[in-house]
C-alpha positions as CSV (number, residue, x, y, z in Angstrom):
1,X,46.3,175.9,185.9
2,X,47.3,173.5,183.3
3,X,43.9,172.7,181.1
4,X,43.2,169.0,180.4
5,X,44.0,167.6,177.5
6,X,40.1,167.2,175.3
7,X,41.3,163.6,174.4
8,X,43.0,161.9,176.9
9,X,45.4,158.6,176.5
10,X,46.7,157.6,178.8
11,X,48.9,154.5,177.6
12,X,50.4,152.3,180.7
13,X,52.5,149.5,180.3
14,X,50.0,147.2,179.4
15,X,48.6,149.1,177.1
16,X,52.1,149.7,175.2
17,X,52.7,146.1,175.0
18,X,48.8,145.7,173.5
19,X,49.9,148.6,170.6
20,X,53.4,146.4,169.8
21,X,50.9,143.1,169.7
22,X,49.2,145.3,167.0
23,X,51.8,146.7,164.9
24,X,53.0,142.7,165.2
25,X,50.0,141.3,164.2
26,X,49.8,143.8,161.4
27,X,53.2,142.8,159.9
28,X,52.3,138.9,160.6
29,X,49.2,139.4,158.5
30,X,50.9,140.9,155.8
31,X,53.7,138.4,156.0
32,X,50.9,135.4,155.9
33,X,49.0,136.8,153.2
34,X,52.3,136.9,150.8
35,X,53.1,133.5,151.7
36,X,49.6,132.2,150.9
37,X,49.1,134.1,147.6
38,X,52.8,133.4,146.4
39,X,52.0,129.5,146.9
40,X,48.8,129.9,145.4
41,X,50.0,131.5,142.4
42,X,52.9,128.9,142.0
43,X,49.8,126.8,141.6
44,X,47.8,128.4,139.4
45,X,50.8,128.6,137.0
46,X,50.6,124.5,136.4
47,X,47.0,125.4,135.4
48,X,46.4,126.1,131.2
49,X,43.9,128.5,131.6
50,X,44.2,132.6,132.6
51,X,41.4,132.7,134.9
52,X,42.6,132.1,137.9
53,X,45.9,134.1,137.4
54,X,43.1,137.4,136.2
55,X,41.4,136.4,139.6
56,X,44.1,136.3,141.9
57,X,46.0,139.5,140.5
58,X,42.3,141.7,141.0
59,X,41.7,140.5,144.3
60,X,45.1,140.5,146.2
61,X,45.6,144.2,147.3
62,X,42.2,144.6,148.7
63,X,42.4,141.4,150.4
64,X,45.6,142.4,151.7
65,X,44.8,145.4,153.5
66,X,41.5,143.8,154.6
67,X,43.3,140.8,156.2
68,X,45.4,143.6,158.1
69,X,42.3,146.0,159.2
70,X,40.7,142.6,160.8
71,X,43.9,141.8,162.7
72,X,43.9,145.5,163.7
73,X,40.6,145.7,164.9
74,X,41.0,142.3,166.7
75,X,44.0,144.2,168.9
76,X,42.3,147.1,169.4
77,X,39.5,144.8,171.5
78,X,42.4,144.6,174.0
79,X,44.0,148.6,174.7
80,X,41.9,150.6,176.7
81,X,40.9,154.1,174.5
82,X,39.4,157.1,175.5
83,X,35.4,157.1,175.0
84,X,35.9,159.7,172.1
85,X,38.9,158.1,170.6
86,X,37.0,154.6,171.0
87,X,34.2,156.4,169.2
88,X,36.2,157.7,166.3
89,X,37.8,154.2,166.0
90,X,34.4,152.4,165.8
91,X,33.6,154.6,163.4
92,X,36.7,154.8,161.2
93,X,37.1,151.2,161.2
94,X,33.3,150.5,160.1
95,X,33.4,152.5,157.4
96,X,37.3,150.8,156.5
97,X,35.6,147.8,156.4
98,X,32.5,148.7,154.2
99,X,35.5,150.6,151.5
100,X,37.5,147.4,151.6
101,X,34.7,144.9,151.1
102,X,33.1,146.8,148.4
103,X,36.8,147.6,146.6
104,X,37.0,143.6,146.5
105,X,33.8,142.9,145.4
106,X,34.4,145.6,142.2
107,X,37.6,143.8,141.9
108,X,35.9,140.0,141.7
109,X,33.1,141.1,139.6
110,X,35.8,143.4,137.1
111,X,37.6,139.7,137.2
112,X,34.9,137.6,136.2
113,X,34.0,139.9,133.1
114,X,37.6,139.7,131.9
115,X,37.4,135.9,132.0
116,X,34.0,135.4,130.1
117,X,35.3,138.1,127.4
118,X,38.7,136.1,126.9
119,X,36.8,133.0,126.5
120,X,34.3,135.0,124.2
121,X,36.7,135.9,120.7
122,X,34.0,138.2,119.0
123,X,37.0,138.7,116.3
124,X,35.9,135.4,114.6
125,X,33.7,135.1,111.6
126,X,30.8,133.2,112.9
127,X,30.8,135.1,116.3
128,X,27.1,135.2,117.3
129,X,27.8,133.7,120.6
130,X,30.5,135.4,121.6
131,X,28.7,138.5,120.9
132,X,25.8,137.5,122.9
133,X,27.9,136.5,126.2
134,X,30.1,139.5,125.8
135,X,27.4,142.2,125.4
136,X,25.3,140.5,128.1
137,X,28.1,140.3,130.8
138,X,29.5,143.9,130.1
139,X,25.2,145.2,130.6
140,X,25.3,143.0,134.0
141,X,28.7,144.4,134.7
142,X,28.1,147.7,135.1
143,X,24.5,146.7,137.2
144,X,26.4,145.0,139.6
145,X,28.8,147.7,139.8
146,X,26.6,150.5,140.8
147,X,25.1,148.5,143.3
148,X,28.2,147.6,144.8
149,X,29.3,151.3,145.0
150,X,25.9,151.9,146.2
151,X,25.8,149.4,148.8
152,X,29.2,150.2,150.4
153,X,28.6,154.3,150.6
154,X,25.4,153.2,152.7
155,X,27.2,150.8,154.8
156,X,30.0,153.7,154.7
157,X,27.5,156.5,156.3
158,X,25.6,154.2,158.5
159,X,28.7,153.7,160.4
160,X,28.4,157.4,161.4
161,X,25.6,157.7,163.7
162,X,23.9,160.6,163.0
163,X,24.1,159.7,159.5
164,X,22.1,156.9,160.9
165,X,19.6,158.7,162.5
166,X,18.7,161.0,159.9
167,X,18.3,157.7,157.4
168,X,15.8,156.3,160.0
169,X,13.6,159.6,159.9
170,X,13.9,160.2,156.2
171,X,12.5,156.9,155.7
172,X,9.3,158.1,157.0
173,X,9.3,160.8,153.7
174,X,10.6,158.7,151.4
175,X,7.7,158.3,149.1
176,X,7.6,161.6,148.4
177,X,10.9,161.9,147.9
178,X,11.2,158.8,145.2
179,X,8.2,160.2,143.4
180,X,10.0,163.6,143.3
181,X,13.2,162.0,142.0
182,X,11.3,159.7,139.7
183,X,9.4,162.8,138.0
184,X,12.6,164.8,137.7
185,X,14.9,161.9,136.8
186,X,12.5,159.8,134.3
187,X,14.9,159.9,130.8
188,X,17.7,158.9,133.0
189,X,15.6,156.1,134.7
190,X,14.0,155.3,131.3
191,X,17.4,154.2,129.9
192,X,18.6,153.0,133.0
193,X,15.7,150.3,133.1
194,X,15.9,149.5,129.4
195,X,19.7,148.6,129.8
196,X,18.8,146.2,132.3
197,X,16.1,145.0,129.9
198,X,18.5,145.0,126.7
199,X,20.7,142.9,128.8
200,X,18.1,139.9,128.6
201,X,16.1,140.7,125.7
202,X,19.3,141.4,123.3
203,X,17.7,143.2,120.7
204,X,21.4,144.4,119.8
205,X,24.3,142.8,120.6
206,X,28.4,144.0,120.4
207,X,29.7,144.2,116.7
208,X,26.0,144.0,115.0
209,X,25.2,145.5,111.9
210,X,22.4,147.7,112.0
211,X,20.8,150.7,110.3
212,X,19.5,153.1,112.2
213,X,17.6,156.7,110.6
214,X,19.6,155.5,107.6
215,X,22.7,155.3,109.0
216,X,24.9,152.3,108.5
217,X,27.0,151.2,111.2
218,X,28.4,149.1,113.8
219,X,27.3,148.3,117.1
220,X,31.0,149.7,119.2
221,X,29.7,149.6,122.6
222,X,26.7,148.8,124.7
223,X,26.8,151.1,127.9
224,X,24.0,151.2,130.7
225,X,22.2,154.3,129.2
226,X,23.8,154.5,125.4
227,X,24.6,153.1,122.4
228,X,27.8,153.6,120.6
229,X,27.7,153.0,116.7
230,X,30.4,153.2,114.8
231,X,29.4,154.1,111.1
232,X,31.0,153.2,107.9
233,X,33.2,156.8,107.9
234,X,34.4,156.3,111.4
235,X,31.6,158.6,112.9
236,X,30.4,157.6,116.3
237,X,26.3,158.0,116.6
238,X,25.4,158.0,120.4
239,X,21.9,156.6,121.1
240,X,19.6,155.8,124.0
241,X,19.2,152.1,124.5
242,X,15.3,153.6,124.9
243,X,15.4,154.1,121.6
244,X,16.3,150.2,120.6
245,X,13.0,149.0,122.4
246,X,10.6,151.8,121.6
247,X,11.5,152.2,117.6
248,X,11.7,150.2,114.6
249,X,15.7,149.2,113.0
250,X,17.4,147.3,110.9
251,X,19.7,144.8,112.3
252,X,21.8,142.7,109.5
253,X,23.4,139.8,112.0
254,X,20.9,139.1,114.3
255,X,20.6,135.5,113.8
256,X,23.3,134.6,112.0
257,X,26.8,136.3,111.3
258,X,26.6,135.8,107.4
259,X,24.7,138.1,105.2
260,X,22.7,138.1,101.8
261,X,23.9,141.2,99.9
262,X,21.9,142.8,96.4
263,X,23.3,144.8,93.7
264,X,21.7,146.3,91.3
265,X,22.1,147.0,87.5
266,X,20.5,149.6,85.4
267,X,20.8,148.2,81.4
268,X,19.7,148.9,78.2
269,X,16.2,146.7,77.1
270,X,18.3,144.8,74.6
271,X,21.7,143.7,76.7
272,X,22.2,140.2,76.6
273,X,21.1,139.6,80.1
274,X,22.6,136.0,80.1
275,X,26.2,137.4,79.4
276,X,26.0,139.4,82.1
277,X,24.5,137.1,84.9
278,X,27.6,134.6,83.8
279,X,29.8,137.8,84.1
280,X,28.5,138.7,87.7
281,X,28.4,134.8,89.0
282,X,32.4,134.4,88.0
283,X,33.1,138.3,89.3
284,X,31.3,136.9,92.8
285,X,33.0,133.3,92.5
286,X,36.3,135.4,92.2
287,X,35.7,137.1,94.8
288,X,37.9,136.4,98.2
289,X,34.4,137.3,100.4
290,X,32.4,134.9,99.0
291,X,31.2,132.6,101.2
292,X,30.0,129.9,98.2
293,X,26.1,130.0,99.0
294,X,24.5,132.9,96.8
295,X,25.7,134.2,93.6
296,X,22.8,134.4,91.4
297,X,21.1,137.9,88.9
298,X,17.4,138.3,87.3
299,X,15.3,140.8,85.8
300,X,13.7,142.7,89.1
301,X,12.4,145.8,86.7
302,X,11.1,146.4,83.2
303,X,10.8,150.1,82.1
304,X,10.9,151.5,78.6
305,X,13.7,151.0,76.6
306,X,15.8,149.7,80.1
307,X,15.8,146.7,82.6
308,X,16.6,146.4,86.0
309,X,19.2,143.4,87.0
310,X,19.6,142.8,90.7
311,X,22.2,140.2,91.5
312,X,22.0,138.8,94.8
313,X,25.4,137.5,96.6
314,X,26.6,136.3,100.3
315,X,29.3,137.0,102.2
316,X,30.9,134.4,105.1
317,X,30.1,137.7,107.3
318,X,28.4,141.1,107.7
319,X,31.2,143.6,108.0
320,X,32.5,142.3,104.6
321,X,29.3,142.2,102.7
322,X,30.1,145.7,101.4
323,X,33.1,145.3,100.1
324,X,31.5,142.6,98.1
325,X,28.9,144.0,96.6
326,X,31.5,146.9,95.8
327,X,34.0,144.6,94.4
328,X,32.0,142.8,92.5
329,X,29.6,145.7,91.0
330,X,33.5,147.4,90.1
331,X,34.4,144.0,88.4
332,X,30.8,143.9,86.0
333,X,30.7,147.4,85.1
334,X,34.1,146.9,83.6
335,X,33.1,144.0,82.1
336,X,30.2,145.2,80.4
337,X,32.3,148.4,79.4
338,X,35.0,146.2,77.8
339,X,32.5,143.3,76.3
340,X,29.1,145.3,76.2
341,X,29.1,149.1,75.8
342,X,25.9,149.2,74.2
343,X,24.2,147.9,77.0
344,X,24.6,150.7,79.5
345,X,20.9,152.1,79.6
């Protein structure tokens, strides 16, 4: 005796025509969404800014297959399925629906971070603004993209309905259970929280000068959890953000791009100190760094039989300050070498 088959379709004419309606309906959607993306682009090309172009190249294959899975799911209202097949399909086509949102969201909010960082150039020399947007919209960036992955595995498993029925009774226990996570998890949430908090408070921002345990570096990269520095050899110093609200550091451009540099001068008690501040001012108004505002030396130090000379100079910003004070401590030494040996203490 022939067994019956566990999941029965039994497709009669009607139903035939209802699956060629689909497969219809599926090319028209496809063929609809081309047409009204390729005329808005042709738009969006008579427009001078990028924006829109970034937009509508992140969004337009998730919204494609999205406009297709509602046209699908509005034909298959009309074929008659198997209670297990129309079980699997309600199922399959929730959680579709949940990945597809949530893969369009990603790509709007991936969108509207490329925008603000093209219309924030942190390559400038006065970049203080554009290094806080930037820094603050790559912080809220990655927020709103664990939430949105979040979000759309819940909707994903909630389409499944035991998934859905264990959720409802783990509810009851979920105190415990958070406290449990919370105890094992607290460096992790630690940083997680104070990268949300950096995000506003912007103790650092992207490409700040800071010293940190006497390393001199760059700020590279602000992630949710860690700080990438870039130091002056091309070393990379990985930090907690934690660490940026808990402990004391130095940060060079946090007000103001340009920077006050010192050097200093060790020389003998009877150099002529006036020679050499007119030496230093010309080496610094020589200089290609100088931003015109500081150039200026006096006597910090006495000790016996030597004097301490600091020279104080500016730079139009920080990441150039160094070379200055090289530059222009290289350009008095030789100077006093040439002019002045017998003032080397």
């Amino acid at each position: 005796m022939q067994q019956p088959s566990q999941f029965p379709i039994a497709l009669g004419h009607a139903d035939w025509r209802a699956l060629a309606g689909l497969a219809a309906g599926a090319v028209l959607a496809l063929i609809v969404h081309f047409l009204i993306f390729h005329l808005v682009r042709r738009l969006s090309r008579r427009t001078k800014t990028t924006g829109d172009d970034l937009l509508l190249q992140s969004v337009y294959q998730p919204s494609r297959w999205l406009l297709v899975l509602l046209v699908v799911m509005a034909g298959m209202e009309a074929m008659s399925l198997g209670p297990r097949l129309a079980q699997w399909w309600a199922i399959g086509s929730a959680m579709a629906l949940a990945g597809l949102v949530g893969w369009l969201a990603l790509r709007v909010a991936a969108a509207a971070r490329r925008i603000i960082e093209l219309h924030s150039d942190i390559t400038v020399e006065d970049n203080l603004a554009a290094r806080r947007r930037t820094t603050r919209v790559r912080i809220l960036h990655r927020i709103v993209q664990i939430g949105i992955i979040f979000l759309t595995i819940a909707f994903m498993l909630l389409a499944i309905p035991g998934v859905r029925a264990i959720g409802v009774t783990l509810v009851a226990s979920a105190g415990l259970a958070a406290l449990a996570v919370g105890a094992a998890a607290q460096p992790a949430l630690k940083n997680l929280i104070s990268g949300m908090q950096m995000a506003f408070t912007e103790p650092i921002r992207l490409d700040d000068i800071v010293v940190i345990e006497g390393e001199w570096g760059r700020i590279e990269d602000i992630r949710l959890t860690y700080v990438v520095m870039r130091l002056w050899d091309d070393r990379r110093l990985v930090v907690p953000v934690s660490y940026f609200l808990e402990r004391p550091f130095q940060n060079w451009t946090r007000d103001r791009s340009d920077l006050l540099g010192a050097v200093l001068f060790h020389v003998h008690a009877s150099a002529d100190v006036e020679r050499i501040r007119r030496a230093f001012v010309d080496a610094v108004q020589a200089n290609r760094h100088w931003d015109g505002r500081v150039a200026t030396l006096q006597v910090t130090e006495q000790r016996p039989g030597a004097l301490e000379l600091r020279g104080l100079l500016s730079a139009r910003y920080a990441g150039v300050v160094f070379d200055l004070r090289c530059e222009v401590r290289e350009a008095v030494v030789a100077f006093m070498r040439r002019e002045m040996p017998d003032a080397f203490a």
